[in-house]
C-alpha positions as CSV (number, residue, x, y, z in Angstrom):
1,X,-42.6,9.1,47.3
2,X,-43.1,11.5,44.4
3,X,-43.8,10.4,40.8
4,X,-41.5,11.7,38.1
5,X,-43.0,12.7,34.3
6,X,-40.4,12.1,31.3
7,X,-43.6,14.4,28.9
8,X,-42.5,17.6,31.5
9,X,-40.3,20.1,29.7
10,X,-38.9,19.9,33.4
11,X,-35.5,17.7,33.2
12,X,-36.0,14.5,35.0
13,X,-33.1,15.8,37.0
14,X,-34.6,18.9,38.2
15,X,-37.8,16.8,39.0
16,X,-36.1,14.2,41.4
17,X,-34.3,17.4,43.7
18,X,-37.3,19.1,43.8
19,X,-39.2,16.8,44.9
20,X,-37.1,15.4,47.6
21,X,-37.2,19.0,48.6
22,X,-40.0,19.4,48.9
23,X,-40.6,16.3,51.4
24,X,-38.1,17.5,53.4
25,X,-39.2,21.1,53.8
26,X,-42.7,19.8,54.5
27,X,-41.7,17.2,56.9
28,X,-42.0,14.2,55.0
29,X,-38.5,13.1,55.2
30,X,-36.8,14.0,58.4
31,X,-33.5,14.1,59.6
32,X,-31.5,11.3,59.7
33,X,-34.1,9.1,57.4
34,X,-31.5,6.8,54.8
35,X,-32.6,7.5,51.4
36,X,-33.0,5.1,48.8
37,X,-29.7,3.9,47.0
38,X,-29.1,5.8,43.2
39,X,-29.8,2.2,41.7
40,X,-32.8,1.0,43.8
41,X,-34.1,5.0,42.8
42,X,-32.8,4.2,39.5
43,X,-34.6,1.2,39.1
44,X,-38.2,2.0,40.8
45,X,-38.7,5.3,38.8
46,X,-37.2,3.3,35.2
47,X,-34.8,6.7,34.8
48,X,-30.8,6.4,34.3
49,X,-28.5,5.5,37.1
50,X,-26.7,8.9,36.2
51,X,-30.0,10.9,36.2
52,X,-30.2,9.8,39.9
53,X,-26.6,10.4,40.4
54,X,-26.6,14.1,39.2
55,X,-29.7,14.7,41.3
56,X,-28.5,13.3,44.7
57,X,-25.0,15.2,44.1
58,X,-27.2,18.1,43.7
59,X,-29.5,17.4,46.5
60,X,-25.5,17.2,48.6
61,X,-24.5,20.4,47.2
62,X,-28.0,22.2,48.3
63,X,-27.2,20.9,52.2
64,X,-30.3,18.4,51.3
65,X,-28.6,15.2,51.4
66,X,-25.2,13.8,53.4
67,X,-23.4,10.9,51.6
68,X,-21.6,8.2,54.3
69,X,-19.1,6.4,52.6
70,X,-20.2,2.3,52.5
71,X,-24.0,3.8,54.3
72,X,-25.5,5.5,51.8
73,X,-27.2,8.6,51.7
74,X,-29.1,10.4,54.3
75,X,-31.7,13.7,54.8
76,X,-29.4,16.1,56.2
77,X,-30.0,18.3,59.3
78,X,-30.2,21.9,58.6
79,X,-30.0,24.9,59.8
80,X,-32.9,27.6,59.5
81,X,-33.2,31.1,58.6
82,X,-30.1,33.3,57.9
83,X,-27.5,30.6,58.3
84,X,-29.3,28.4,55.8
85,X,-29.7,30.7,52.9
86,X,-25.8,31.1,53.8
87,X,-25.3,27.3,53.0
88,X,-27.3,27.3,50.0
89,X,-25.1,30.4,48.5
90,X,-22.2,28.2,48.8
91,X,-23.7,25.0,47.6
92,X,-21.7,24.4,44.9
93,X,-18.7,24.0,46.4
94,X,-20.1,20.9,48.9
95,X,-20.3,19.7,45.5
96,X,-17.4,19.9,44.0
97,X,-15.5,18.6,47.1
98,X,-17.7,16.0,47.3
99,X,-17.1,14.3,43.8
100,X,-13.1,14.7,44.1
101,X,-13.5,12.9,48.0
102,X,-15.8,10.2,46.1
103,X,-14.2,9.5,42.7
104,X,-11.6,12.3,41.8
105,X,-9.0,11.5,44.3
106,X,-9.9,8.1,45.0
107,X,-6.8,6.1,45.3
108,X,-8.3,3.1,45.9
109,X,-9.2,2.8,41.8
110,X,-6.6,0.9,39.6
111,X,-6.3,3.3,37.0
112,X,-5.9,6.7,37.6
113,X,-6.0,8.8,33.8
114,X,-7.5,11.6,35.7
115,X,-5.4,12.2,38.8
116,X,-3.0,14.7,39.3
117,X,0.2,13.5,40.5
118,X,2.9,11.2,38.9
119,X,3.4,7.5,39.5
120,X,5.3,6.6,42.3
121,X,8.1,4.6,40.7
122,X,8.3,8.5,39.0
123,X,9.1,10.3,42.1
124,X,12.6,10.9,43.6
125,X,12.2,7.8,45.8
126,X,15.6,7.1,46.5
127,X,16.8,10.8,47.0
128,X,14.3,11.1,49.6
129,X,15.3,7.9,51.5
130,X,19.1,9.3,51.6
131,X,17.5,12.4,52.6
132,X,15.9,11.3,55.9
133,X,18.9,8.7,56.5
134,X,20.9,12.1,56.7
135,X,18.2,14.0,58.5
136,X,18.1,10.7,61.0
137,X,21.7,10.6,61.5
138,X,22.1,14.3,62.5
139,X,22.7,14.6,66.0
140,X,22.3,18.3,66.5
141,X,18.8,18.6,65.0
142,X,16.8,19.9,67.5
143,X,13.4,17.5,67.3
144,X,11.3,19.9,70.2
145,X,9.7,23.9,69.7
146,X,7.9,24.6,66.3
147,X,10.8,26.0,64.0
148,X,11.0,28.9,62.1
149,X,7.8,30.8,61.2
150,X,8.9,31.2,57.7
151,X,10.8,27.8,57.1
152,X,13.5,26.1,57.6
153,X,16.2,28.9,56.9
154,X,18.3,27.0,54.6
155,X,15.7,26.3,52.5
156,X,14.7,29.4,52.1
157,X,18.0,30.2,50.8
158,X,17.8,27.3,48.2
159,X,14.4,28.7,47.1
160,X,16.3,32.2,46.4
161,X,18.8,30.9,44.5
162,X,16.6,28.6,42.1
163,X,14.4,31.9,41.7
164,X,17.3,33.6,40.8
165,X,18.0,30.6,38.1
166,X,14.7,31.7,36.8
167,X,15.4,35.7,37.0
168,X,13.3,36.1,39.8
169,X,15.5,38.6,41.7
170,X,14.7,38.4,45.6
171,X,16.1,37.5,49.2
172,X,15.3,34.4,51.6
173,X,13.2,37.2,53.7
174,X,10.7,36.9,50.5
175,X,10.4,33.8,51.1
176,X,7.3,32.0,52.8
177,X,7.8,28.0,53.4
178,X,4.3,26.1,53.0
179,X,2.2,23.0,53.2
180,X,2.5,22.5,49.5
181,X,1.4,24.7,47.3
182,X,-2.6,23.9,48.6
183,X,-1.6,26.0,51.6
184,X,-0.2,28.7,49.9
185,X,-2.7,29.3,47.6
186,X,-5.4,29.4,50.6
187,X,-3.0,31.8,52.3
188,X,-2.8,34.1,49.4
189,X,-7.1,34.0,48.9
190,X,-7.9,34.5,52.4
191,X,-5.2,37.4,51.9
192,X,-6.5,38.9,49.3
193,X,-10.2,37.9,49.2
194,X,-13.3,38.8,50.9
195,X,-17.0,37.7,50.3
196,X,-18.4,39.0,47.6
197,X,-15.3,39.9,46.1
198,X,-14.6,39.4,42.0
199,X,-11.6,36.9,41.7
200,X,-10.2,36.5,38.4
201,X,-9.5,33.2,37.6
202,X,-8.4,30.8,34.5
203,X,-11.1,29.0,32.7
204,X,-11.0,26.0,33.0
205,X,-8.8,26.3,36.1
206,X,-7.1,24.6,39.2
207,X,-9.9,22.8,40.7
208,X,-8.7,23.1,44.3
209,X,-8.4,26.8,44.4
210,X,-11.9,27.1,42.5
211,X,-13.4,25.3,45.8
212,X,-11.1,27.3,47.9
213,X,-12.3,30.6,46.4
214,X,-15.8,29.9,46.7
215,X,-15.7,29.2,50.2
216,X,-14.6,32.1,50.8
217,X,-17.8,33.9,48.8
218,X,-15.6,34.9,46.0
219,X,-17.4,35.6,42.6
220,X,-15.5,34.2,40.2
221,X,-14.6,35.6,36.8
222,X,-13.4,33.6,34.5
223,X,-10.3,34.0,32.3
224,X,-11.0,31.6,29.1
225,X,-7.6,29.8,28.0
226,X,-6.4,29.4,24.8
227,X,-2.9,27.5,23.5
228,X,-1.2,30.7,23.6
229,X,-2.5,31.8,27.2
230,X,-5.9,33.7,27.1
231,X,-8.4,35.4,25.1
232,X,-7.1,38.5,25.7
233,X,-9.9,41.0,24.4
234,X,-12.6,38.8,26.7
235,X,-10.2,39.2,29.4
236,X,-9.8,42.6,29.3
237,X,-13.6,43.1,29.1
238,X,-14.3,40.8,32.0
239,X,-11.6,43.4,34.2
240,X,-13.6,46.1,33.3
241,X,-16.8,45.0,33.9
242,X,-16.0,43.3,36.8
243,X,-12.6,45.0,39.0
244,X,-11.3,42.3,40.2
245,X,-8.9,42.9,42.9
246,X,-6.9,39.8,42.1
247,X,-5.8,37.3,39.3
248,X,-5.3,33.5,40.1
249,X,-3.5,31.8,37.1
250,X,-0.9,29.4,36.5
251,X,0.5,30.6,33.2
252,X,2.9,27.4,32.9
253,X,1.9,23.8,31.8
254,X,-1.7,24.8,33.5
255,X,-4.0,22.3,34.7
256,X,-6.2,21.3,33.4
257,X,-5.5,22.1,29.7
258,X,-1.6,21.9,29.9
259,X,-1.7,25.1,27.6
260,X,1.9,27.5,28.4
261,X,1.1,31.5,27.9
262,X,3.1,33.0,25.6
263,X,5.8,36.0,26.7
264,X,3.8,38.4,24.7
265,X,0.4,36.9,26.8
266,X,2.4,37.4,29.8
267,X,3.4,41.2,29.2
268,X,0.0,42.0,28.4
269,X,-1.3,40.5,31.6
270,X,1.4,42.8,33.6
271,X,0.0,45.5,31.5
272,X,-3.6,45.1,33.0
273,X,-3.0,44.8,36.4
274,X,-1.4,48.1,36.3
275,X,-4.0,49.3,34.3
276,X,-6.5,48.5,36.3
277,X,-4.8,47.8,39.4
278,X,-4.9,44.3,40.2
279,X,-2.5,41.6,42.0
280,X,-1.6,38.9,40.3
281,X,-1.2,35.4,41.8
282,X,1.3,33.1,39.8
283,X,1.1,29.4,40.3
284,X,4.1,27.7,38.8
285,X,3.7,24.5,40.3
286,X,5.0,22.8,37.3
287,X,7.7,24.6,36.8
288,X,10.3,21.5,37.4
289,X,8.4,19.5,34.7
290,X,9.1,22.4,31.9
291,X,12.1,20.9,29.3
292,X,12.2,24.2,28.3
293,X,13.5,27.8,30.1
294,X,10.8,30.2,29.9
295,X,9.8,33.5,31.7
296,X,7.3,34.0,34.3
297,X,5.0,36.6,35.5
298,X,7.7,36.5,38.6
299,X,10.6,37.4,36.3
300,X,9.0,40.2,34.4
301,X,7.5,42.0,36.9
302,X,10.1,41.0,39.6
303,X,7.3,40.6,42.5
304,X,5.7,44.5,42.3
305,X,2.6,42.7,41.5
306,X,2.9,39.3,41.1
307,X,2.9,36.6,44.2
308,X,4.7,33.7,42.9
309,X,3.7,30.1,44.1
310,X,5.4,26.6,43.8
311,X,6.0,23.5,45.0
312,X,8.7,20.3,45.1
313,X,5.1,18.1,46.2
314,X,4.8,17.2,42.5
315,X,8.1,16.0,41.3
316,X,9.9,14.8,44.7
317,X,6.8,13.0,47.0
318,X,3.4,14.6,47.5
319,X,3.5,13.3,50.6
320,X,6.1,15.5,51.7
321,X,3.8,18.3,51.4
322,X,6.6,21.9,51.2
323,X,5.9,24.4,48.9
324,X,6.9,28.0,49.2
325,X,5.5,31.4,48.0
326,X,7.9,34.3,47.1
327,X,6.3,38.3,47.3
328,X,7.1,42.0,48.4
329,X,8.1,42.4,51.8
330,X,4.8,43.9,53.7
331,X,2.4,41.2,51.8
332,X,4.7,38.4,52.6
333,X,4.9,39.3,56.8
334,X,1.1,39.6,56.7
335,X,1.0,35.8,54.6
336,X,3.5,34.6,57.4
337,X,1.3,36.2,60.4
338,X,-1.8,34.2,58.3
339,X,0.6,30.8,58.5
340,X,1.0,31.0,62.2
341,X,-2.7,32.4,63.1
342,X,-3.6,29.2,61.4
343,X,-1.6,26.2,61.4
344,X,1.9,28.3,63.8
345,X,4.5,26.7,61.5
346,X,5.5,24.3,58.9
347,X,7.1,21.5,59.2
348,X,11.0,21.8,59.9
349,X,11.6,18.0,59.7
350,X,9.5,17.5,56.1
351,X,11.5,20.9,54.9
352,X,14.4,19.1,55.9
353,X,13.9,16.2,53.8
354,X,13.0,18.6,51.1
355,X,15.9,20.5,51.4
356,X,18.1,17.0,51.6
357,X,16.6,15.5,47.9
358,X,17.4,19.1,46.6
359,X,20.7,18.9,47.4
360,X,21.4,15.4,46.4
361,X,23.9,14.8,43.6
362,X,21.1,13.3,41.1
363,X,18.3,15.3,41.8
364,X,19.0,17.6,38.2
365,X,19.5,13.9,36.5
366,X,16.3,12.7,38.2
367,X,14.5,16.1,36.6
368,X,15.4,15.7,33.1
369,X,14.7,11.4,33.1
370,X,11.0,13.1,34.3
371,X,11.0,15.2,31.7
372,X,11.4,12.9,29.3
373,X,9.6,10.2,30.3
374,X,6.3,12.6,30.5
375,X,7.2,13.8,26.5
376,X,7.4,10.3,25.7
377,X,3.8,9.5,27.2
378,X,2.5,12.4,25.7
379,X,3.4,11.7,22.3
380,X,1.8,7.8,22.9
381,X,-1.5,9.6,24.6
382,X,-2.2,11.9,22.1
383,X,-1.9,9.3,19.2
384,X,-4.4,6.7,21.4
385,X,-6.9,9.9,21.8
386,X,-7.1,10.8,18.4
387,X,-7.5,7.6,16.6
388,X,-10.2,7.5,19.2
389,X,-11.9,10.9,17.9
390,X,-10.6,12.5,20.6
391,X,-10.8,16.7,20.0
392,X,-6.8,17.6,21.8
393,X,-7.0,21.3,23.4
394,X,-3.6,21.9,22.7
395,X,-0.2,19.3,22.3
396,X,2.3,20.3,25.1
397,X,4.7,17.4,24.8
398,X,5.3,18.4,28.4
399,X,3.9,18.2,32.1
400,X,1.3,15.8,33.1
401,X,-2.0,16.8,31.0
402,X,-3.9,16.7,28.1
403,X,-6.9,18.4,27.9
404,X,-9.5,16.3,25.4
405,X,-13.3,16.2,24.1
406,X,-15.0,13.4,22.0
407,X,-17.5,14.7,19.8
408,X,-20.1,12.1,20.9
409,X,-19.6,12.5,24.2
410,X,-22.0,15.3,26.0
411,X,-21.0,15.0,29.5
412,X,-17.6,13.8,31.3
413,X,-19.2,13.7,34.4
414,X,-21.4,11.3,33.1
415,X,-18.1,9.0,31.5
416,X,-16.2,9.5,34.7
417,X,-19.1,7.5,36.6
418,X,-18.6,4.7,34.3
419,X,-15.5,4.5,34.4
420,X,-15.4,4.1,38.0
421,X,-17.4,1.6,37.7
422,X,-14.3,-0.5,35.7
423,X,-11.8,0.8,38.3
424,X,-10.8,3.6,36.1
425,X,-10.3,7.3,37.5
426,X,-11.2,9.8,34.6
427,X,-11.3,14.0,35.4
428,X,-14.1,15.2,34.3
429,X,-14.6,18.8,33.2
430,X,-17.2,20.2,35.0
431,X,-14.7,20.3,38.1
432,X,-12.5,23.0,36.3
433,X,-15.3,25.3,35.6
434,X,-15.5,28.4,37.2
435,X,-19.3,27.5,37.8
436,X,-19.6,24.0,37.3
437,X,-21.6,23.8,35.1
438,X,-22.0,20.5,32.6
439,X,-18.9,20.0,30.4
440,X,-17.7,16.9,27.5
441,X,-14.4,17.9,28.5
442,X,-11.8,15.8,30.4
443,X,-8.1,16.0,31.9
444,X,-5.8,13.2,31.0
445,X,-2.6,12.5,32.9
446,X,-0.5,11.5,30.9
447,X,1.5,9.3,33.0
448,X,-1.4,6.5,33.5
449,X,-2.7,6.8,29.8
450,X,-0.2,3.1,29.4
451,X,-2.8,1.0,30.8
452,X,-4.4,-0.9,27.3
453,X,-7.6,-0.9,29.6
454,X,-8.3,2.6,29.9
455,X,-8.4,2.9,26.1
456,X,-10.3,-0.4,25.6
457,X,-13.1,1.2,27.9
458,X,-12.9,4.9,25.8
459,X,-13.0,3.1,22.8
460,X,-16.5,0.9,24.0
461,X,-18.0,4.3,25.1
462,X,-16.9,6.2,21.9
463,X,-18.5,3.9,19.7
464,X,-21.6,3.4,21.5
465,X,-22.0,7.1,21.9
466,X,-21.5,7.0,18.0
């Protein structure tokens, strides 16, 4: 094994990948070989147990090291030449994907502050149960073939009409039925996107469509967020220097920083992408947690340029998985021809059930107790976090998130370890940044900040950070 110097100017970090590196590229290490554990690494070299962490998730990201949950790591087998300079270009995202599998959406953990979906005594439970008693009880439904490439017709039709609700002027034709939103966001980038391609996207943005888009070799251009929307003169310069072709955001109760754009933020937007012609995808997945009616990208520019994207996932089951995607008429067959190249059709019976809760008599009432609920637990979240020290991004009073810093606190990554460690689920930063790089920030949902011992265990940190 290799001997690691604290005197270097080297970070310790940067010593431990490259020189497990450099055993492997010289034969040392072969593969298959099981690696030490982080704390028996930890413990031999006398460095931190998240020193060792943040070099063996870098040594996963580089194609170095496979992590086998309850095993342990291993030297992984890799490819040569062409195909491995390939893997190393996309490193980061093994990375990314990797944490969120380990820790980020790790259901298993008691407390979940950093997740991204409501509890499930929040969801419309009940609705959904009459839903498939309905869907059960309906002898003509026809249980064999794949359904409609599109959707379940009907649905389609609902999704017009609550568009229209939202002056979002279209037909059922324009009108794409999905695996959630997840799918049509990856339908839309592997539309629109080609390796090597500029993407714009918001920073700090949706952490699954940041993976998704650099998969695909996008180079991604960030969009930095403010309350108000974004900073528009640093947007505007990053379009010209860079041409995107497209513009990922999600304009309403965004994730991670729960920041809304404002209508003025939303014009000037529009006003780029004709400028410097650009398509803009809007994802409004939160749209049914907003108290308040506000305009969309959709609305304003009535789906010239904008492809609009949402989803019932969040608010009536995620497991349910339907989400749809509204655009113009030629861009929407080629997204359907994408759907069935890749997974033929949705599913009729899950749209169905959808399409049942939707209907049901207390779905609006089941909205608005939502609604309030999350404004009530934002109101008690905020207060915790700032008596705390916590630095709020912005105070939505609505949707799932606050976005928060501690002064003391350099790395969330580095907290989010710890606090899986007491069976607490924190979201750290570094997983909404365009190139995830080190960040103090976190994402709080709101709707798990009740439990007295996720505070207990912030409050321990922040003083000893202090």
């Amino acid at each position: 094994m290799f001997a690691l110097d604290s005197k270097l100017p080297t970070p310790l970090v940067t010593q431990i990948v490259e020189g497990f590196r450099r055993m492997i590229d010289d034969g040392q290490l072969r593969a298959g070989t099981k690696l030490p554990s982080i704390r028996q690494f930890a413990h031999t070299h006398a460095v931190s147990v998240y020193t060792v962490v943040d070099a063996y998730d870098r040594l996963v990201a580089l194609g170095f090291f496979a992590s086998r949950p309850h095993s342990g790591f291993f030297v992984r087998g890799r490819a040569t030449g062409a195909l491995a300079q390939t893997s190393i270009r996309g490193s980061y995202t093994f990375d990314s994907m990797w944490y969120m599998r380990r820790i980020f959406e790790n259901r298993a953990l008691r407390s979940k502050p950093g997740c991204g979906w409501l509890p499930n005594d929040w969801l419309f439970a009940e609705g959904l149960k009459r839903s498939l008693r309905n869907v059960a009880a309906d002898e003509g439904i026809d249980l064999g073939g794949y359904g409609e490439p599109k959707g379940y017709p009907p649905l389609r039709q609902l999704v017009r009409d609550l568009l229209a609700e939202h002056e979002v002027v279209t037909t059922a034709e324009q009108v794409l039925l999905t695996h959630g939103s997840s799918q049509a966001l990856d339908l839309a980038a592997r539309r629109l996107v080609r390796a090597g391609d500029a993407v714009l996207v918001d920073e700090p943005g949706y952490a699954n469509l940041l993976s998704s888009l650099r998969f695909l070799g996008a180079r991604l251009v960030g969009a930095p967020r403010t309350p108000q929307g974004w900073d528009l003169d640093v947007l505007e310069a990053r379009i010209k220097e860079h041409r995107p072709k497209v513009f990922f955001t999600h304009p309403r109760l965004q994730s991670p920083t729960a920041s809304t754009a404002q209508l003025s933020h939303l014009h000037r937007v529009l006003q780029l992408a004709e400028k410097y012609d650009f398509l803009v995808v809007e994802n409004d997945i939160y749209l049914d947690l907003d108290p308040e009616p506000r305009p969309s990208l959709a609305g304003l520019d009535q789906l010239q340029r904008v492809v609009y994207i949402s989803s019932f996932s969040k608010t009536i089951s995620p497991n349910i998985r339907v989400g749809y995607l509204a655009a113009q008429p030629d861009l929407l067959e080629d997204l359907a021809q994408m759907k069935m190249l890749s997974g033929l059709t949705s599913s009729e019976f899950t749209e169905r059930l959808a399409y049942g809760a939707l209907l049901d008599g207390r779905w609006r009432k089941h909205l608005k107790g939502v609604r309030e609920r999350l404004a009530q637990a934002h109101q008690v979240a905020a207060v915790r976090l700032l008596e705390l020290g916590f630095e709020l991004f912005c105070e939505p009073k609505a949707g799932m998130f606050l976005w928060a810093r501690h002064p003391d606190i350099a790395s969330g990554a580095e907290l989010s370890y710890k606090a899986a460690e007491h069976d607490i689920m924190l979201g750290p930063g570094h997983l909404f940044a365009t190139d995830l790089a080190p960040s103090p920030w976190l994402r709080f949902n709101v709707a798990y900040c009740t439990d007295g011992a996720v505070f207990s265990f912030l409050e321990t940190e922040c003083r000893a950070a202090g």
